[in-house]
C-alpha positions in Angstrom: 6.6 -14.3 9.4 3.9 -15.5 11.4 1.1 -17.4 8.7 -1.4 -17.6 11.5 -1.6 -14.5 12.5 -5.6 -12.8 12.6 -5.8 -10.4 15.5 -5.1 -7.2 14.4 -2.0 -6.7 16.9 -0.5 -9.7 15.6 -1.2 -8.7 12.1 1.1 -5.7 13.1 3.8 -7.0 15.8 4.2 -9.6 12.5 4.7 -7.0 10.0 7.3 -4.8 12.7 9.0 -8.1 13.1 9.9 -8.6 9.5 13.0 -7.4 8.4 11.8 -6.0 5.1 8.8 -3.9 4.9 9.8 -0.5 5.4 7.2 2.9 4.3 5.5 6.1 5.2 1.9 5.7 6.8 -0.3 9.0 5.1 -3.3 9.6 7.3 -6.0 12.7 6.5 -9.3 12.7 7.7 -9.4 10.6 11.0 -6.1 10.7 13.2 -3.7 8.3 12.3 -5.0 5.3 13.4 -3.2 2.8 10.9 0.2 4.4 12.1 -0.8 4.0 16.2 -1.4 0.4 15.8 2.5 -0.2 14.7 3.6 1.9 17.5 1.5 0.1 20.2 2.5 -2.9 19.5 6.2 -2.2 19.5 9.2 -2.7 17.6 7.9 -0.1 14.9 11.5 1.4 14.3 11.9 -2.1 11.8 8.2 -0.9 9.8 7.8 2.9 10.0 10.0 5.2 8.0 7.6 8.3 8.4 4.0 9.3 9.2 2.0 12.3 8.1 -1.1 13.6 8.7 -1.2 16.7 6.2 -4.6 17.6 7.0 -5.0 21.6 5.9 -6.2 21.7 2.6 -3.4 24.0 1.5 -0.4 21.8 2.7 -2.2 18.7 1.6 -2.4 20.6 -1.8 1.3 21.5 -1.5 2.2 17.5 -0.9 0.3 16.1 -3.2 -1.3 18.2 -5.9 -4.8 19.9 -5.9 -8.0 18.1 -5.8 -11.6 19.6 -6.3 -12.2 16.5 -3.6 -10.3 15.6 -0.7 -12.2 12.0 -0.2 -11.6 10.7 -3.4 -9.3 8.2 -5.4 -7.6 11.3 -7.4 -6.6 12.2 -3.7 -5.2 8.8 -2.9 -3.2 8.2 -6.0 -1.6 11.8 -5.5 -1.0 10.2 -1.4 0.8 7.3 -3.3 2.7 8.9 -6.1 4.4 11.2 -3.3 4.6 9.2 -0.6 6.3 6.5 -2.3 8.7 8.4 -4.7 9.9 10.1 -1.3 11.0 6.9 0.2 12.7 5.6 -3.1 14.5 9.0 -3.6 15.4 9.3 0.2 16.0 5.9 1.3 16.6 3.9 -2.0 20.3 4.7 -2.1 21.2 3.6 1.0 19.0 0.6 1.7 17.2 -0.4 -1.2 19.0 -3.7 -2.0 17.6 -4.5 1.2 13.8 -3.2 1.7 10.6 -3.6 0.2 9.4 -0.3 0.5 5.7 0.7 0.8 3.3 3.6 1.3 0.2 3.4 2.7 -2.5 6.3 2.1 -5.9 7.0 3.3 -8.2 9.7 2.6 -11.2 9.5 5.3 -14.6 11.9 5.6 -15.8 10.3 9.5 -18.8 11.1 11.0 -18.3 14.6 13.6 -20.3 17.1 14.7 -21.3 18.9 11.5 -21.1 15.7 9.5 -23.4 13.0 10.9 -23.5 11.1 7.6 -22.1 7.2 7.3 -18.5 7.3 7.2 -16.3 7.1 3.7 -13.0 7.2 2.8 -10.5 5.5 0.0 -7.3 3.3 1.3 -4.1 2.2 -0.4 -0.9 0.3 -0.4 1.9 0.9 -3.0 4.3 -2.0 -2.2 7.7 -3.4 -3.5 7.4 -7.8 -3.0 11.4 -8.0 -3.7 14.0 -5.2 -3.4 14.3 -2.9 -6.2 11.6 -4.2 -8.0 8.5 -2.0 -9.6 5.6 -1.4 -7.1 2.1 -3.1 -6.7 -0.7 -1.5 -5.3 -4.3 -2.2 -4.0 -7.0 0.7 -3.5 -10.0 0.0 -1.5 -13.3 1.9 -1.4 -14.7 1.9 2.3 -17.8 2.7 3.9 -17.6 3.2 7.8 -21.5 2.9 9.8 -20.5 3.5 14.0 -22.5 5.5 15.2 -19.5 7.7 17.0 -15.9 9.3 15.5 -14.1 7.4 17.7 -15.6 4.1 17.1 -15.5 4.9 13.0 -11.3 5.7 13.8 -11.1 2.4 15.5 -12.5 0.6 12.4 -10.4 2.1 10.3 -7.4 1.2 12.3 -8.2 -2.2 11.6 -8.9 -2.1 7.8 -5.5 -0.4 7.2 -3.5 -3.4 9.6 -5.6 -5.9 7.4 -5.0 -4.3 4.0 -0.9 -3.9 4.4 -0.9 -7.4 6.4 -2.5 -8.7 3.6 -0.4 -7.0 0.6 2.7 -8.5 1.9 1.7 -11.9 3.2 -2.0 -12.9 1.3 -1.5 -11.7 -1.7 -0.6 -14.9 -3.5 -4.8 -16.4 -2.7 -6.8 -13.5 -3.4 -10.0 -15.0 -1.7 -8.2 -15.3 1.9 -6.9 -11.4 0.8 -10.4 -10.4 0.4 -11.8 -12.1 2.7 -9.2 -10.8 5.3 -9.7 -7.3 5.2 -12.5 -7.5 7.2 -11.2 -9.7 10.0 -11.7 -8.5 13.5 -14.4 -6.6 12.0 -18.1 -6.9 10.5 -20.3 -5.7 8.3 -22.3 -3.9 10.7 -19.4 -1.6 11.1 -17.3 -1.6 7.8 -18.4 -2.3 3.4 -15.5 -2.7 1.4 -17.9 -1.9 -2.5 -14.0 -1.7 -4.7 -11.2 -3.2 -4.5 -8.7 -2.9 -7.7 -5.3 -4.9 -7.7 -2.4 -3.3 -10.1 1.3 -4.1 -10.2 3.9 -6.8 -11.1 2.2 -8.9 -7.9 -0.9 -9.5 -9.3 -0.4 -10.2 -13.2 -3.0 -11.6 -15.0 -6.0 -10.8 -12.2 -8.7 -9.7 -13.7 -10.4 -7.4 -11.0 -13.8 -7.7 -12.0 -13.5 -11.5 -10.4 -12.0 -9.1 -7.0 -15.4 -7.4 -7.2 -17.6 -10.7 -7.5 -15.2 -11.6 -4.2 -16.1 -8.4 -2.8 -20.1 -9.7 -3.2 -19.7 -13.5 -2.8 -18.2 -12.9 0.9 -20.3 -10.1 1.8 -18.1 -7.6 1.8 -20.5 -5.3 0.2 -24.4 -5.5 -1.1 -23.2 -4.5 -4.4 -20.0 -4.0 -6.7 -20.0 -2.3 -10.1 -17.5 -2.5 -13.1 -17.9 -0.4 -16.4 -18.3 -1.8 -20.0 -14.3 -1.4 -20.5 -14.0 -3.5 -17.4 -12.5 -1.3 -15.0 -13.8 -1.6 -11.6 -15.4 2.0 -9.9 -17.0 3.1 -7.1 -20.4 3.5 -7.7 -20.8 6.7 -7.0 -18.0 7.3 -9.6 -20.5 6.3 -12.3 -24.0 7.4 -10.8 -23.4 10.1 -9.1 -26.9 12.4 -9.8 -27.0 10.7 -12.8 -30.9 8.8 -13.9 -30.1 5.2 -13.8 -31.7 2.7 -16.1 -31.1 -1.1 -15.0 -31.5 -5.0 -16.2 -31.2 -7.9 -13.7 -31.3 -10.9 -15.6 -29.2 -14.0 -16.0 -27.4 -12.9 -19.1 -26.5 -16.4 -20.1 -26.5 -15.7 -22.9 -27.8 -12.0 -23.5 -30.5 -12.9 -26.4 -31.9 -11.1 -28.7 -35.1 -10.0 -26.1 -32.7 -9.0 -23.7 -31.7 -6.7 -26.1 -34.8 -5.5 -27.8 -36.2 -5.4 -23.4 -33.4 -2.6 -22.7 -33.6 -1.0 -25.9 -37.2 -0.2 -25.8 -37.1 0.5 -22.0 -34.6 3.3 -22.7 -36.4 4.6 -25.6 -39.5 5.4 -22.9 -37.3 6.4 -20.3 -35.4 9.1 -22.5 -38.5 10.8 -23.6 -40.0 10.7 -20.0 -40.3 14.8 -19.5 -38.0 14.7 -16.0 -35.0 13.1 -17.4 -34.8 17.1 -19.7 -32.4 15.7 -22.3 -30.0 13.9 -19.9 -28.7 10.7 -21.0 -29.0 7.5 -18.1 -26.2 5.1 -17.3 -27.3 1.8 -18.5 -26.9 -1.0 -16.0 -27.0 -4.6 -15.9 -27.3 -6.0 -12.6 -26.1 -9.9 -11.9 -27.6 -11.2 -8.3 -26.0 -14.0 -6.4 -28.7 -15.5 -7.3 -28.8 -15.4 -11.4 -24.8 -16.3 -11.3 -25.3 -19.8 -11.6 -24.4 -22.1 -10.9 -23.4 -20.4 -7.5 -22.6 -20.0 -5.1 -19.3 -20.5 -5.6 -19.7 -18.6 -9.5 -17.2 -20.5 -12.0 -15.0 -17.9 -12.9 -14.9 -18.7 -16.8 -18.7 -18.3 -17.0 -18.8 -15.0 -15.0 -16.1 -13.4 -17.4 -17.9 -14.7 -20.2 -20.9 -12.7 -19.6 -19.0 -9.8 -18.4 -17.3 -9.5 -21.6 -20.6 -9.6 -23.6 -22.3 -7.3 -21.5 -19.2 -4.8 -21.9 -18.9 -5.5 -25.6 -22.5 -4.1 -26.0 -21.8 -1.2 -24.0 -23.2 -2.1 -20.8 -22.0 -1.2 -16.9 -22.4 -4.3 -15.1 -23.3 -4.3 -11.3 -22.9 -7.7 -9.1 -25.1 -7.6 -6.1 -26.7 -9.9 -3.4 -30.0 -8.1 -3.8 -33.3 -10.0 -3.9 -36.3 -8.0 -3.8 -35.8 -5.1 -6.6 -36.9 -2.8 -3.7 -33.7 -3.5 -2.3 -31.8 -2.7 -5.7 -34.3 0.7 -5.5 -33.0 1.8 -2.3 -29.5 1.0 -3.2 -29.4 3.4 -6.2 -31.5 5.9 -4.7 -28.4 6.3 -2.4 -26.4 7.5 -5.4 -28.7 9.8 -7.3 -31.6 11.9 -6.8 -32.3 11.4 -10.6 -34.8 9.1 -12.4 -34.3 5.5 -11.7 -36.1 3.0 -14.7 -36.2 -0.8 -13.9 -36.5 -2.8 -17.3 -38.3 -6.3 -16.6 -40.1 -9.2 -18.2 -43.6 -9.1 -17.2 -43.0 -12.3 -15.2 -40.7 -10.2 -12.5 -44.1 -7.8 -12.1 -46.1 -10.9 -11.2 -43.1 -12.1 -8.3 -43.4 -8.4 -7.1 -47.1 -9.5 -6.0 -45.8 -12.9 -4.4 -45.6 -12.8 -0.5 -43.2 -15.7 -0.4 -40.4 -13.0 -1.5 -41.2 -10.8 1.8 -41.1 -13.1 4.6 -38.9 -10.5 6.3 -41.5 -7.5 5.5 -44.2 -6.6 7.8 -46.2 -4.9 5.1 -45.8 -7.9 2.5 -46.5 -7.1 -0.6 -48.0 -3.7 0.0 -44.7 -2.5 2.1 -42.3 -3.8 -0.9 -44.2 -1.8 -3.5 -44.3 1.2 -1.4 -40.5 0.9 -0.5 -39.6 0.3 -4.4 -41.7 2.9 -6.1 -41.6 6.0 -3.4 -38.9 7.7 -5.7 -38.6 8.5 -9.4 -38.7 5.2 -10.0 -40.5 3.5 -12.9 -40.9 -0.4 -14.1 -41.1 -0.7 -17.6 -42.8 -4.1 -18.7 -42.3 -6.2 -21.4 -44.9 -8.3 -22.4 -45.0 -12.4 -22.7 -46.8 -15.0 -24.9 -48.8 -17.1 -23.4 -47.8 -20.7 -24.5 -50.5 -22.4 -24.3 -53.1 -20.1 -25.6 -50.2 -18.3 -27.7 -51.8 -15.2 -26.4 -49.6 -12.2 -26.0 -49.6 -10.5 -22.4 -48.9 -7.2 -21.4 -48.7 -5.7 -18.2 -52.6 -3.9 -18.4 -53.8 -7.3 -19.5 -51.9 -10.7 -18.0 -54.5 -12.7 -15.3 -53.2 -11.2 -11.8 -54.7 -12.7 -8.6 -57.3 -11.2 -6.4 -56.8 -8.5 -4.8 -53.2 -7.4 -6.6 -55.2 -6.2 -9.7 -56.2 -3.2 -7.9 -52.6 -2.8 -6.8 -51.5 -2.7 -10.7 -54.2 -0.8 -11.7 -53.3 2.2 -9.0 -49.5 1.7 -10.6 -50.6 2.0 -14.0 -52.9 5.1 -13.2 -49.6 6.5 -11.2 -47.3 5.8 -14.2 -44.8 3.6 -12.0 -45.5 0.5 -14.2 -44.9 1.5 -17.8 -46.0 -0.9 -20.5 -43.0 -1.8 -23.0 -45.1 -0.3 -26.4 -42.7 -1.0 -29.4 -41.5 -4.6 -28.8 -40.6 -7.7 -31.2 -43.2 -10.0 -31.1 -41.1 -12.6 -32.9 -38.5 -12.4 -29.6 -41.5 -13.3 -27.4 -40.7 -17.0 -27.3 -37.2 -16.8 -26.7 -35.8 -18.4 -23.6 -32.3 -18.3 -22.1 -32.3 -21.3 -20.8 -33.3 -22.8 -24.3 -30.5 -20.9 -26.0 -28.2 -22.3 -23.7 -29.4 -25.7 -24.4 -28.9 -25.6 -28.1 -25.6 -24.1 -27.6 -24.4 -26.8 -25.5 -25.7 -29.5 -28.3 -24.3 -27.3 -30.8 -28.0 -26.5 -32.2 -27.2 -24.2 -35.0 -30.4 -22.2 -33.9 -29.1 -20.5 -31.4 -27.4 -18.3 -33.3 -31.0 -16.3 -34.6 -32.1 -16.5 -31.1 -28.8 -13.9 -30.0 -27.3 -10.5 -31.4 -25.4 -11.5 -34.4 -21.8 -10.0 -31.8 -23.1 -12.1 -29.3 -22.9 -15.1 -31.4 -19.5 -13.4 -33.0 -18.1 -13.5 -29.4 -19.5 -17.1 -28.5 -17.8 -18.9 -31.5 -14.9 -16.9 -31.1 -13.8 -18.0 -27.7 -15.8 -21.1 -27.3 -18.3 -19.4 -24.5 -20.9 -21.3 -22.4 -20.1 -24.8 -24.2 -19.7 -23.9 -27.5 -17.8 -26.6 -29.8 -17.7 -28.4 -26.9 -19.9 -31.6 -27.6 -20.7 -33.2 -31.0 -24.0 -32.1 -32.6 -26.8 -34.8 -32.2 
């Protein structure tokens, strides 16, 4: 094995070059560009058992079961299943105290004539790391932005070297296994937004840390993970669906965080376009809340993915800024209401130019890019502390001119004032409850959800029992 290798022909003359690996390359949907790389480089007779390209619908059916969607992970995990219970019952007799076999799968939607849309597709290994032993597998979700077919096949050539390259030989550092699926390759041209990690090879990950990876080296914009943990596609979850999101720290979730989303989704349920339908209920973590980035501490991460999931919430990670930017992003997935719950401090850095240096328009162009769907802000209010005044969104001091900019969103019904809030949550801080948590302040606990402070005590979260109480 070659350690060093990075170019995608050395990833492969490596891999043909190894005694071991031995599988069946299953291609539908853009040639079989994995499979020619093997072959070009030579020696492929010691890597490539079979390749297929079962691209009508009725023999793909036939092979590998039907599918109401061709481009999907049901599709891939019927590639898989086949594929790889072929090669045990074909070759396993014979040569199976000496191989590790594999099969590799990919089910691809490129850009062509009738379809000038950004490239899609799904991509998986199912891999043996000793002889005879139970497979592992990794499935990727990709996204693929040339602008031609060819260039979109050449891209995906690459990813699929990367991906088995790194199954057999990266798999033990899972950043430099990440981070090596895009090599020879960059964003402008490829997103990886899911990665999930299964099998006796990776025991013990925990593949909502693969999707923080996915974020942290820009991989994708954004990577989502349901309450139950188990890491999606986006489109898997919001799909046409109205969408109803937090950003926020979450460090702890208090008892305003709460009472914020609660109230929010009480408005946005009865607004008359949603007709009955029930949203998904994110909450988003940027780069920048995940302190105390940007290298996020795993234990800290997990421990505010496990409260957010243990109150029932989807969590998206993203490197978004700007909530115009986490607008469009959605937008992309549904043509259904989108609600944004905020504190009425994120209204007033929605009128602060320093957040746009990048936008023509300023503040104007990000309020037009962020509301020009269904898209509403619903606003909960503060308390002043030194006048102890209470603030809503129709009332809080704005600067000239942007209080004829809020009075033209109020009027349109983007901005929504929060009606039916707590006032007794108003003076709760995260950063305070952190603070007493860490000094072991008993106070906290009246500050958070009585599961939240359940879940805290029970596995010692954010500091907890760690200090002695002053």
């Amino acid at each position: 094995m070659n350690e060093t290798a990075s170019s995608t022909q050395q990833k492969a003359l490596t891999l043909n070059r190894d005694s071991m690996p031995y599988g069946t390359f299953a291609e539908i949907g853009a040639g079989q560009e994995v499979a020619r790389w093997f072959f070009h480089v030579g020696g492929a007779a010691g890597t490539v058992a079979k390749t297929i390209s079962a691209y009508d619908m009725a023999v793909s059916n036939a092979l590998y079961g039907p599918t109401q969607q061709y481009v999907s992970r049901q599709r891939l995990k019927g590639m898989l299943d086949y594929e790889f219970g072929q090669l045990l019952e074909r070759l396993g007799p014979a040569r199976g105290d000496t191989t590790t076999f594999f099969a590799f799968a990919d089910t691809v939607a490129t850009r062509n004539y009738r379809h000038r849309e950004v490239g899609r597709g799904w991509m998986g290994i199912r891999f043996q790391t000793r002889p005879r032993e139970e497979p592992s597998e990794i499935i990727v979700h990709v996204h693929l932005f040339d602008s031609t077919t060819v260039r979109q096949q050449e891209t995906l050539g690459v990813l699929g070297v990367n991906l088995i390259y790194g199954a057999f030989y990266c798999r033990r550092e899972l950043t430099v296994l990440v981070g090596a699926l895009m090599d020879e390759l960059s964003r402008e041209r490829a997103e990886i937004d899911m990665i999930k990690l299964s099998g006796p090879a990776f025991t013990g990950v925990d593949n909502r840390l693969m999707s923080l990876q996915l974020v942290e080296q820009n991989l994708t914009d954004a990577a989502m993970f349901t309450a139950s943990g188990e890491v999606v596609q986006p489109s898997e979850v919001l799909y046409k669906r109205p969408i109803l999101v937090e950003r926020g720290s979450f460090r702890p979730v208090t008892r305003l965080t709460l009472d914020l989303l609660e109230r929010a989704r009480e408005q946005f349920v009865g607004e008359p376009d949603m007709l009955g339908q029930q949203p998904v209920v994110l909450a988003e973590m940027t780069l920048r809340n995940l302190i105390p980035g940007p290298d996020v501490e795993h234990s800290d991460f997990l421990a505010r993915a496990d409260i957010l999931g243990a109150l029932g919430f989807d969590v998206l990670v993203s490197r978004f800024e700007p909530y115009y930017q986490l607008a469009d992003y959605l937008a992309a997935y549904t043509d259904g209401m989108i609600g944004i719950a905020v504190g009425l401090p994120s209204v007033r850095e929605i009128i602060d130019e320093k957040y746009y240096p990048d936008l023509p328009g300023g503040v104007l162009e990000s309020a037009g890019r962020l509301f020009k769907r269904s898209v509403k802000m619903y606003v909960y209010p503060t308390r002043d502390p030194s006048s102890g005044e209470v603030h809503t969104v129709e009332s809080a001091p704005i600067p000239s001119p942007w209080q004829h900019l809020r009075a033209t969103l109020l009027e349109l019904r983007s901005l929504e004032p929060i009606r039916r809030y707590n006032e007794s949550y108003l003076t709760i801080f995260p950063q305070d409850v952190l603070a007493k948590i860490e000094r072991n302040d008993p106070c906290w606990e009246n500050m958070v959800p009585p599961s939240v402070a359940a879940m805290i005590k029970a596995k010692g979260l954010f500091g907890y029992g760690c200090t002695t109480a002053k």
